[in-house]
N, C-alpha and C positions, 0 to 999 in steps of 0.2 A: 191708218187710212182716214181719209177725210169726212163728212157726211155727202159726198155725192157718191161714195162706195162702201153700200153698206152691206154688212157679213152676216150671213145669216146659215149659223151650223146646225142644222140638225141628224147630222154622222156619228155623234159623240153624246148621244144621250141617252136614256132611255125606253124612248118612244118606239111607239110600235111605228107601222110603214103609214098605216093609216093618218096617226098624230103629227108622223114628220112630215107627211104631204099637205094636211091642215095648217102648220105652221107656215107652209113656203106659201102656200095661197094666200095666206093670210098678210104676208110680209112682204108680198108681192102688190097687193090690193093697196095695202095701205103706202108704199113709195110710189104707186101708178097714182094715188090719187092726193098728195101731198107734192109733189113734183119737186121737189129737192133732193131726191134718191136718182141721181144717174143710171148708176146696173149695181147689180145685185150678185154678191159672193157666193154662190151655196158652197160648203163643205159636205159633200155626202160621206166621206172616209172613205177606207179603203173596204174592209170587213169583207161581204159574199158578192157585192154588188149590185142585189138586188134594189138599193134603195136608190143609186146611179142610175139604175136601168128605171126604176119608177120617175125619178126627176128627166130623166131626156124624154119618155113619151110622153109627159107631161106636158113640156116642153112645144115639143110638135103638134100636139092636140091645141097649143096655144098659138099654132099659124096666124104673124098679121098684129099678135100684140104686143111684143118685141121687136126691136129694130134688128136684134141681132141674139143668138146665144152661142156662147163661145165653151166650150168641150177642154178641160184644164191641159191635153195633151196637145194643145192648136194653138195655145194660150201662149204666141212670142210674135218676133217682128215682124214674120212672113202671114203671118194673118193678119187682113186688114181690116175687121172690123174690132179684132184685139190692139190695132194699135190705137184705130181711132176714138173707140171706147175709154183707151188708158187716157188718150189726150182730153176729151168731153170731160172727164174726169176729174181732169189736173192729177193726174195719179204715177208721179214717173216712177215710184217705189213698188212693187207688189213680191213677195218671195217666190210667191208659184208662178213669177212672169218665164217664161223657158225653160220650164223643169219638168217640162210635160204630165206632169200633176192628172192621174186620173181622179182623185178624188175632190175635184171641184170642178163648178160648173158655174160661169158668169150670166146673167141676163143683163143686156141692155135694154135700157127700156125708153120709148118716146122722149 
């Protein structure tokens, strides 16, 4: 993927719910404010789901500062802010584009 899509897993480590939410703000913060990050991959895995369900309230708690967040199983061509996000992107590649992938979660951002 290019750097206007950049991946950011925290499904596959370590960290507690706490650390993996620190990272996304964090990762979040810093492409919102360097503006060369288009949207943003979360990888939450698959595992209990709890840390999916931590990243979408997240999410909506953050009404207004994304243009868009896209739900990895919405993530194909009938979604139109998944398409126009692939295109803002320059991104016509992505493996989880229609595979209805619950374990990621995209933000687009400004």
């Amino acid at each position: 993927m290019n750097k206007k899509m950049k991946i950011v897993d925290i499904g596959h480590t370590t960290n507690n719910l706490f650390h993996a939410m620190t990272i996304l703000e964090t990762a979040v913060s810093e492409a919102s404010f360097h503006h060369e990050t288009k949207a943003i991959k979360i990888i939450t895995g698959h595992g209990t789901g709890q840390l999916r369900e931590a990243v979408k309230e997240w999410c909506q708690e953050q009404e207004g500062r994304f243009k868009a967040v896209v739900y990895g199983e919405n993530f194909d061509m009938f979604n139109a802010d998944a398409v126009d996000m692939r295109s803002e992107c320059n991104q016509p590649y992505d493996i989880d584009y229609g595979r209805k992938n619950r374990a990621v979660i995209y933000i687009w951002l400004w």
